[in-house]
C-alpha positions as CSV (number, residue, x, y, z in Angstrom):
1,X,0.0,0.0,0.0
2,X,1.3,3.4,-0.9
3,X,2.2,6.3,1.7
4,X,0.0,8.4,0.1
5,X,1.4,11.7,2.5
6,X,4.5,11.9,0.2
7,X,5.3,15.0,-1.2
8,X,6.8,15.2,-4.8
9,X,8.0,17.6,-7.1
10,X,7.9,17.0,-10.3
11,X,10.6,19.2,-12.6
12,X,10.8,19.3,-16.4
13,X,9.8,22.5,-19.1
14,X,8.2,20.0,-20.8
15,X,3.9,19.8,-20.0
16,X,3.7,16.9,-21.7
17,X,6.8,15.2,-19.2
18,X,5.4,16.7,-16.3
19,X,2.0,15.4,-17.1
20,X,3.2,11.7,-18.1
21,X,5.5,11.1,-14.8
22,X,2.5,12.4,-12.3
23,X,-0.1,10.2,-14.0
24,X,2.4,7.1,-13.5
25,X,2.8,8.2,-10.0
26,X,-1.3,8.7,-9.6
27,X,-1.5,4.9,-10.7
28,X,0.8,3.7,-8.3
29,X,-1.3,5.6,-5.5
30,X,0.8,8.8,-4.8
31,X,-1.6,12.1,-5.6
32,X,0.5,14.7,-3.4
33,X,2.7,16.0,-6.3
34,X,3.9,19.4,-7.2
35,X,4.5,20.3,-11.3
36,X,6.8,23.3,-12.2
37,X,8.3,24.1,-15.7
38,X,11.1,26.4,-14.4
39,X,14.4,25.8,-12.2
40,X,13.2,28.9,-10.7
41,X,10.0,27.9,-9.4
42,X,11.7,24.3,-8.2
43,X,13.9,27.0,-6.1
44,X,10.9,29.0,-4.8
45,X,9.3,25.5,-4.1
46,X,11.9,23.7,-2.4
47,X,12.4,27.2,-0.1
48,X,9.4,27.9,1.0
49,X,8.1,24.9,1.6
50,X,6.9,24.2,5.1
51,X,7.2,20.7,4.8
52,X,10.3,18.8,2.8
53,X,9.5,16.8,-0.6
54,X,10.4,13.3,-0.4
55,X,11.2,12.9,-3.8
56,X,12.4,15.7,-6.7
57,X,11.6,14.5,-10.2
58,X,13.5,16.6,-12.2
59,X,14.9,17.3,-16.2
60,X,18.5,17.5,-15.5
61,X,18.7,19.8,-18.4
62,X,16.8,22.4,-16.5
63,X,20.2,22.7,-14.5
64,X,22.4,22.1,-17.1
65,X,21.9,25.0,-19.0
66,X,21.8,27.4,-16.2
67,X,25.6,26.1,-15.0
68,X,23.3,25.1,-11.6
69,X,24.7,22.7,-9.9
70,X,21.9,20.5,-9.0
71,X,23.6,17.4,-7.4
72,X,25.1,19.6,-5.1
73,X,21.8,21.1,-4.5
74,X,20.1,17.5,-3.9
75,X,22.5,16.3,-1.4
76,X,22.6,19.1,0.8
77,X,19.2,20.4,1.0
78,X,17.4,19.4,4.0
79,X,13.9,19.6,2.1
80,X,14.7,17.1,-0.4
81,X,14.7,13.4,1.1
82,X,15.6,11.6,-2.7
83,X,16.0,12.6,-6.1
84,X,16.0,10.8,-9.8
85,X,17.7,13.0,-12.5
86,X,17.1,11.9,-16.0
87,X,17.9,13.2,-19.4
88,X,21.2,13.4,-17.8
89,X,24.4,13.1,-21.0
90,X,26.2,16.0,-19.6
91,X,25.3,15.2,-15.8
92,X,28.3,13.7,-14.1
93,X,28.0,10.3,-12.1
94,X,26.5,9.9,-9.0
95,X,28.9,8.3,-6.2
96,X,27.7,4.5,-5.8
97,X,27.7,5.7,-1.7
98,X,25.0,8.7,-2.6
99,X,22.9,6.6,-4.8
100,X,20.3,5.0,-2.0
101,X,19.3,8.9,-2.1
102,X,19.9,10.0,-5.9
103,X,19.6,8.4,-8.8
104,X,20.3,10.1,-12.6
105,X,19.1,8.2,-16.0
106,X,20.0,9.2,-19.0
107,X,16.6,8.1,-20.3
108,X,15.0,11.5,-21.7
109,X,11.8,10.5,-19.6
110,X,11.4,7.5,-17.0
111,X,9.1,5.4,-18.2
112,X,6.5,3.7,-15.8
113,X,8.4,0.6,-14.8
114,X,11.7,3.3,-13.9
115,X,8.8,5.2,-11.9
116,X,8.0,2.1,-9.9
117,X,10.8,0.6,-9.1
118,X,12.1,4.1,-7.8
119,X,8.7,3.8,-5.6
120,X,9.6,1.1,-4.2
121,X,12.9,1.8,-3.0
122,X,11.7,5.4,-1.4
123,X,8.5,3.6,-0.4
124,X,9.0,0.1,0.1
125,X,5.5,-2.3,0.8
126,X,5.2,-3.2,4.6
127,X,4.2,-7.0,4.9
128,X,1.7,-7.6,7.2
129,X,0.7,-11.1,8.7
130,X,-2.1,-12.2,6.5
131,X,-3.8,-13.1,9.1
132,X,-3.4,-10.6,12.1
133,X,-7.0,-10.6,13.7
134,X,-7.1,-14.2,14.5
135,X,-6.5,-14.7,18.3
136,X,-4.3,-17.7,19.4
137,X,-6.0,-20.3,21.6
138,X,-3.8,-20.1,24.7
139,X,-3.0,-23.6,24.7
140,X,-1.3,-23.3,21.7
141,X,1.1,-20.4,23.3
142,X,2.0,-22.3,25.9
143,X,3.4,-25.8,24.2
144,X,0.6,-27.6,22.6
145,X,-2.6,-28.9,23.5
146,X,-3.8,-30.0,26.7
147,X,-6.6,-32.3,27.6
148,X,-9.2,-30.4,29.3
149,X,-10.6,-32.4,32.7
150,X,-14.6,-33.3,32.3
């Protein structure tokens, strides 16, 4: 089940983009999502919010071409918990010890399957006993059956 009280930002001048990678995240559950077309209004956003964004979304070319230096941004931000940058050919790696919080794909747009997997990892599904209202006969806690005494 999702935690539907994530917050994410969604970053890309492209409508069509933005539109595309929030109605992946709607299907897997998430509805809390912020759309913005500039690196300007990502920087308004992300400063003042009162609450941090779990996950940034965001067209790496949007930095790029401003000489912004986005990774740096990502990491030490406290209102940004993880990040995916994609259409990333001129982004630099990400450190394989930063990656459990950032992730770049060169992919001009994630497609769903990118979407979810990222899900899971910032989101993973709790497992729950399948049967959790059943109550235990207490013989059965305390090392097997007994004969009851007629």
């Amino acid at each position: 089940m999702s935690n539907r009280a994530l917050r994410i930002l969604i970053a890309d001048d492209q409508h069509f983009h933005r539109m595309q990678i929030e109605r992946t995240l709607n299907q897997l559950n998430y509805y809390r999502i912020a759309p913005v077309h500039t690196l300007e209004e990502l920087l308004s956003l992300v400063e003042y919010s009162c609450d941090p964004f779990d996950l940034l979304i965001i067209n790496g070319t949007l930095a790029t071409h401003s000489g912004f230096d986005l990774l740096d941004f990502c990491l030490d931000n406290p209102q940004l918990g993880h990040a995916l940058i994609y259409d990333s050919q001129r982004f630099p790696p990400i450190p394989s010890s930063l990656r459990h919080r950032i992730q770049a794909s060169r992919a001009e747009l994630p497609d769903s399957e990118a979407i979810r997997r990222l899900m899971q990892q910032i989101d993973p599904p709790v497992f729950r006993s399948p049967r959790s209202g059943i109550q235990w006969l207490p013989e059965l806690q305390h090392g097997g059956w007994r004969a009851s005494a007629n």
